[in-house]
N, C-alpha and C positions, 0 to 999 in steps of 0.2 A: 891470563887466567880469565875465566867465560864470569862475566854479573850478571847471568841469568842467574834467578834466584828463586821464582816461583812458576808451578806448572803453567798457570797463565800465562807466564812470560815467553816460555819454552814454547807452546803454541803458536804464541805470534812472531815468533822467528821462521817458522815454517812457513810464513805468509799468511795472507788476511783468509784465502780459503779452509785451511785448518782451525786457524785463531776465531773463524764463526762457528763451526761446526762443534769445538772444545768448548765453548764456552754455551753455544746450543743445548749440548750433556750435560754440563752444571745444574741450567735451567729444569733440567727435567731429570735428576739425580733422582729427589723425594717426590717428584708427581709426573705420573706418565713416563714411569723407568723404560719403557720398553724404547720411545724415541729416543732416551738417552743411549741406550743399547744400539740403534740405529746409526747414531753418531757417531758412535765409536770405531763403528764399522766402517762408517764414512772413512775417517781420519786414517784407518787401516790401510784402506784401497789406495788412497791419494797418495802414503810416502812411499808403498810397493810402487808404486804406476813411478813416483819420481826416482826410485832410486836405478828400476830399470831402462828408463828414459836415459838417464844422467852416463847409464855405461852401457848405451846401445843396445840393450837384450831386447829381444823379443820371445815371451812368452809362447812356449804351444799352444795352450788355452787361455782366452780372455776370459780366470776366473780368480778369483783371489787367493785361494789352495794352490793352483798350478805357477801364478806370478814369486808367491812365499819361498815354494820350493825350486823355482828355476834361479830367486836372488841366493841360494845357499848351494846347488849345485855351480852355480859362477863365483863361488867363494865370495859374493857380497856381503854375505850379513856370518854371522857365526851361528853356532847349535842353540844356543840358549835363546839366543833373540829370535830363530825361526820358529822353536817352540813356541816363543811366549806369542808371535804375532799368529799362530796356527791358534793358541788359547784364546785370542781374542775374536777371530772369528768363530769359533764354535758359538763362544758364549752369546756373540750377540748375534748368530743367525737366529731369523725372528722368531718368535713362541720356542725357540729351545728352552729344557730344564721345565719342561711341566711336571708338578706333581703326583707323587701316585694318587689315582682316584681312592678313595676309601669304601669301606661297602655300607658306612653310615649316607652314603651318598644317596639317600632314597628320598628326601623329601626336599623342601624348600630351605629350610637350615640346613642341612647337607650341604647341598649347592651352595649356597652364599659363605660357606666355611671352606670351601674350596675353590671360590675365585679370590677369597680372600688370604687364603695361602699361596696361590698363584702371585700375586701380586707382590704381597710380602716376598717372592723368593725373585721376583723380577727386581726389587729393588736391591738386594742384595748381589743377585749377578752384575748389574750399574757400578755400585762400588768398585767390584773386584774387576769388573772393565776401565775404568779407568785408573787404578792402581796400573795395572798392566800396561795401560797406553802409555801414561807416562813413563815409566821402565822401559816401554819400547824408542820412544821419542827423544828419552836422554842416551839412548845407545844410535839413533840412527842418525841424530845430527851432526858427529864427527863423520859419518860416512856421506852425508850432502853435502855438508860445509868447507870439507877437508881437514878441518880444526882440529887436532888430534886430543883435545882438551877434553878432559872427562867433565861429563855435567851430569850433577846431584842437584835436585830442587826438592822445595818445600811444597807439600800439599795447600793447597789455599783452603780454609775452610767454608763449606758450605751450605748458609745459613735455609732451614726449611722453606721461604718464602725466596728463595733466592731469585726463583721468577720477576718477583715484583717489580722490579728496576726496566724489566721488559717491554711488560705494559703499562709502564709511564712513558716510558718512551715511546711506543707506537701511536699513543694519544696525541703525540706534535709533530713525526716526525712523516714523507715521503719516502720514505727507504723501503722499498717492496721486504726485501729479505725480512725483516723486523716489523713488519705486519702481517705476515708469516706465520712468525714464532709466536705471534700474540695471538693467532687464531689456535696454533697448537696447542700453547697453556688454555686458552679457554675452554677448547675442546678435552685436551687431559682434565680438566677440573671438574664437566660434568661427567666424563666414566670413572673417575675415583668415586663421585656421590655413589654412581647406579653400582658401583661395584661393592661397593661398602653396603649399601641399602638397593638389592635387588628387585623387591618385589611389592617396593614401596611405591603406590600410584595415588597417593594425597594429593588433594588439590597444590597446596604450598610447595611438594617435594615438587611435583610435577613445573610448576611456574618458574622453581630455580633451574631446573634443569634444561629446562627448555630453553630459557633466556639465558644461558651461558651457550648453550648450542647456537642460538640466534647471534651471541658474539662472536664467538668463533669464526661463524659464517662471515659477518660484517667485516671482520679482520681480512678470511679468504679475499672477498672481495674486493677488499683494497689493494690487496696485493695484486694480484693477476691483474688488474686492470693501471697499477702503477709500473709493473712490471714490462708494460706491453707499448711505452712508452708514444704513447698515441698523435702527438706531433712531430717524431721527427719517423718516426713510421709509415704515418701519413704520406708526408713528402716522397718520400723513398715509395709506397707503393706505385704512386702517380707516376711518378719516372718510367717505375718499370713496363707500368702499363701502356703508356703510351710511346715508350720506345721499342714496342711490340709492332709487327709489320699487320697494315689492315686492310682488311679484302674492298674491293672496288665500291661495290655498290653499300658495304656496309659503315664505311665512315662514321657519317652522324649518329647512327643509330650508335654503335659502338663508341661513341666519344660519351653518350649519355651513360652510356651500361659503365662504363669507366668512372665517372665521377663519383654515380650512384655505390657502386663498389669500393670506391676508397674511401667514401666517407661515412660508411655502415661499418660501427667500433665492431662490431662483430666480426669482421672480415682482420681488422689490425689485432683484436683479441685472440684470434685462432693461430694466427700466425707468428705473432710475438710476447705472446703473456708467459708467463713462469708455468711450465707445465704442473709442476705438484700444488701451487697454490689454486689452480683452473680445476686440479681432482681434488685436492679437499673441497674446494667450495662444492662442488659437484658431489662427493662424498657424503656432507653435512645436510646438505638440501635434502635429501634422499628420506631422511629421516621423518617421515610424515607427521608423524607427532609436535614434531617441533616447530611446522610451519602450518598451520592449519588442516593437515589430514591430505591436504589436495596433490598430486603425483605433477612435477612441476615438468610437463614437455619441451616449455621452451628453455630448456635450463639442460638436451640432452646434447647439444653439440659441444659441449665443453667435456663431454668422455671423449669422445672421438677424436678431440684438437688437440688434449690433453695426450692421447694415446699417440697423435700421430706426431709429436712431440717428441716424444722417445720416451714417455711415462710409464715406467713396468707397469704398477698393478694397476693402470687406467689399459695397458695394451693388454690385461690377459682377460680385463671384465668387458671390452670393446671385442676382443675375439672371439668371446664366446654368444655376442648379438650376433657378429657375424656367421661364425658354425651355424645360429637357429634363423640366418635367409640363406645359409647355403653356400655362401662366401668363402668356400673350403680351403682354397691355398691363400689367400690375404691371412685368413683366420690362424694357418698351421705356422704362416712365418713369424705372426705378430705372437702367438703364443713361445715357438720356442727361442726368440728374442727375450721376453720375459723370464723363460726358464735361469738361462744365464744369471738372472739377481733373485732367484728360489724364492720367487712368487707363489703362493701358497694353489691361488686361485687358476694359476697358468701352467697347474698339474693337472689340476683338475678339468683343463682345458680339452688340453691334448689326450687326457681319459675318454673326455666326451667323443672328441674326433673319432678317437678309434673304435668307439661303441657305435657311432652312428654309419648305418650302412649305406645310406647315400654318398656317403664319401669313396665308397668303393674296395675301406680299405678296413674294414672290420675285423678287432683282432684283441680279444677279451685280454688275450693275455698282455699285450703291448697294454692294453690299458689300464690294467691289473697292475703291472710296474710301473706307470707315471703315480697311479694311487699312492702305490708303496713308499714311493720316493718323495712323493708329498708328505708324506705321515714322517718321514723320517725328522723331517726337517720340523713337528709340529704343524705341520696346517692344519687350521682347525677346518677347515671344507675338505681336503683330502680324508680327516681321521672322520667326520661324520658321516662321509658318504663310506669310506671304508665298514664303519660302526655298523651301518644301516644293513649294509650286503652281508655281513656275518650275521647280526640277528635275524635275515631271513632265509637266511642261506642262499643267497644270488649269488652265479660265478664260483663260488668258493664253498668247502665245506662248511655246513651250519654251526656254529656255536657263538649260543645269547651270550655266554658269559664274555666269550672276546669281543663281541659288539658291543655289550654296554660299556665295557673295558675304554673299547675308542669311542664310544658317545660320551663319555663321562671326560675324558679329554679334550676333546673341542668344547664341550661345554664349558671348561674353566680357562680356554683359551678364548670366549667371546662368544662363542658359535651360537646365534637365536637360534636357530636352524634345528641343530641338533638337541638345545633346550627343550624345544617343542616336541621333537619327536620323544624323547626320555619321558617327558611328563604325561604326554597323550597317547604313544603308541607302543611303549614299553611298562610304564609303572602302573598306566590307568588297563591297559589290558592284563595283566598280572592278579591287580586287583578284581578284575571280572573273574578270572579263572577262578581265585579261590574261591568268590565269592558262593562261584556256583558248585562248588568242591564242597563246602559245608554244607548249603542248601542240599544237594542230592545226598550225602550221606547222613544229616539230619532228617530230612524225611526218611530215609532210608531204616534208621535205626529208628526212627517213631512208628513207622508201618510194623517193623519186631514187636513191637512195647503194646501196640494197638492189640496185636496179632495174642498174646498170650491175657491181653486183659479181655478177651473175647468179643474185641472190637467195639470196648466200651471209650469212646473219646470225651466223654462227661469231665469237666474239669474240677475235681474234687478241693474246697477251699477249707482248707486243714491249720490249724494255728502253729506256730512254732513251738509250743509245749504239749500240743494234743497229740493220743497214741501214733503213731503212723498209718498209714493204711494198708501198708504191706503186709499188716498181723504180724512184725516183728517182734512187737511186743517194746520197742524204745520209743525215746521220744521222736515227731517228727525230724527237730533239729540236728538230734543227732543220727539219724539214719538217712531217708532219702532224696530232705533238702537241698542238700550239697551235690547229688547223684547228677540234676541233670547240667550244673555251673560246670563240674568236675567234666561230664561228659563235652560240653561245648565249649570247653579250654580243650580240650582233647583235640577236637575236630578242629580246631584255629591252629593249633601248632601243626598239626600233621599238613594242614592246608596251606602254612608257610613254608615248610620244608619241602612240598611239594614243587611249590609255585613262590623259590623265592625273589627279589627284586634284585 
């Protein structure tokens, strides 16, 4: 009879690479649900990948949908568990489950009630992702172990700060992985502030936020450089270098270029650092606000090391530099590399490709379906740039209402991008129109009024209880006081209806 007893336990029976990643999603359950979503996802891949290891299969596609259904087509797993590990990937393919945009979505409380529902509904898909992992986890362990022992565990509870225990520990500890995770809770801490309080630019909001970004980064940097393990690296480059065959006359020159090269952390960092802790640091820095405003250059070879690493969203944001020097097939291979792990930005990639005619191979419609197939998945750069081409009608038939539709989407998934354009080239243009919709047809019906008063514009200043001037014979307040309020409520709603947001 199995004493496993709780889902942490069950975890770390799978091995320590599950039991971090599980315990990873704990950490980020109530802050920054979306990595916990990510984790989940992790843990998903890893017991597919061993259960088809374990009985020789090989997958058609290396993708997590085609592994799920080849372990149930070879009779590995049963119907209910392929379901439930198909459930788990949906849920936590990234930004899935955004909410409908609402049409109150027109000003700055709009938005902020709508990243805020976003978020609330990401920490609820968390829950129900890790309900599931573990129902998957207690079903797949008799099929790794051979154990034919059913296992039921206990949920362990998980306290709001459960974080903390994290970063006490990253505070003493060399373990790359867990200076990591300390940069990720730092970083999840300042986009719950901006998320909660979007358009808050206070001195104080501002200093918190920043300096949690500032740790974050501190954290990055500890890792990728603990990561990258720089004296026994060292040693190992030097070997290789100079067990390298050297041309005649370049010896000495080369024995320098050699030294100089192995002992430049830059060269051990590129080549041996943790690639996702190299792009969040690289990520984090980016953020000009939080490091003095200044765009940090020597801080860009950590995309490219990061990318050449085998880091998706470092290879589909490294591809698309490349696409813009022209670097056409590097660019095409490192982008549909990234597609494989539905990279948001690595749709958006291979869109670009095909739009650009230098490549030879321009073909709207091909691009038109990497777009679509990013929006599928939530991307918030696919649904913006999709948003942007319907409300101006590029490519595609025109309709605002489906553009703001997908601007208003990426916007509660993150997207500055598409922020900016709703605020400035959709709400703030809207607002011109009417504006000038009331102006012409207020003048317009003033030129009437001039017109019958014999092109008297003399401003007649009449008490609210004195006759009127029309010779109606009532008082002014109850006759044509109200006529011209009435009249320019008239004109504002017809000018909403016309031109609305």
């Amino acid at each position: 009879m199995s004493t496993i007893k709780t889902d942490i336990e069950l975890s770390r029976n799978f091995g320590i690479e599950v039991y971090d990643e599980y315990c990873s999603s704990l950490d980020f359950i109530h802050l920054g649900a979306r990595n916990s979503l990510v984790s989940f996802r992790v843990i998903t891949e890893i017991l597919c990948r061993r259960m088809l290891d374990d009985n020789n299969i090989s997958a058609q596609e290396d993708n997590l949908r085609s592994q799920i259904d080849e372990l149930f087509e070879c009779q590995i797993i049963v119907y209910a568990l392929k379901s439930r590990l198909h459930s788990v990937r949906k849920l936590c393919n990234k930004n899935v489950h955004a909410t409908e945009p609402s049409s109150e979505s027109n000003n700055e409380e709009g938005i902020k009630d709508l990243k805020a529902r976003y978020t609330s509904q990401l920490r609820e898909d968390a829950i129900l992702a890790r309900q599931l992992t573990v129902r998957n986890m207690e079903d797949i362990f008799p099929i790794l172990t051979k154990d034919k022992t059913n296992i039921s565990v206990t949920m362990t509870d998980i306290p709001d700060n459960s974080w903390s225990k994290t970063l006490a520990d990253a505070a003493t500890t060399s373990c790359a992985r867990t200076q990591l995770q300390a940069g990720k809770i730092y970083e999840a801490q300042a986009n719950e502030m901006r998320t909660k309080d979007p358009y808050n630019f206070e001195y104080d909001f501002c200093y918190r936020y920043n300096g949690l970004k500032k740790l974050a980064a501190t954290y990055y940097e500890m890792s990728y450089k603990i990561s990258a393990n720089v004296g026994t690296n060292e040693t190992k480059l030097l070997l290789n270098m100079i067990s390298e065959p050297l041309k005649n006359n370049e010896i000495c020159e080369q024995k320098t270029d050699v030294n100089n090269e192995v002992h430049s952390p830059e060269k051990i960092f590129k080549e041996y650092s943790n690639s996702e802790a190299l792009y969040s640091f690289w990520s984090v820095i980016q953020e000009n606000d939080s490091f003095g405003g200044e765009w940090k250059i020597e801080y860009q070879w950590m995309l490219e090391a990061s990318a050449k690493l085998g880091h998706p969203e470092a290879q589909a944001i490294y591809a698309c530099r490349l696409l813009e020097n022209g670097e056409f097939d590097s660019a095409l291979s490192m982008l549909e590399h990234a597609i494989t792990f539905e990279i948001d930005a690595a749709y958006l990639g291979i869109a670009t490709y095909y739009n650009d005619k230098r490549t030879g191979k321009r073909d709207i419609k091909k691009a038109l379906g990497y777009l679509n197939k990013g929006a599928e998945i939530n991307g918030p750069d696919c649904l913006c740039t999709l948003g942007k081409l319907y409300y101006t009608g590029t490519w595609v038939e025109k309709s605002e209402s489906k553009g703001i539709e997908y601007i208003l989407q990426a916007i509660q998934l993150g997207s500055i991008a598409a922020e900016n354009y709703y605020f400035k080239d959709i709400l703030r243009v809207k607002e011109k129109q009417r504006e000038k919709f009331e102006n012409d047809i207020s003048e317009g019906l003033n030129s009437v009024i001039n017109l019958f008063n014999g092109g008297n514009k003399t401003v007649i200043d009449i008490g609210r209880n004195d006759p009127c001037h029309c010779g109606s014979g009532q008082k002014h307040k109850k006759c044509c006081l109200n006529k011209k309020y009435t009249r320019d409520k008239a004109v504002k709603e017809m000018a909403s209806s016309l031109f609305p947001d």
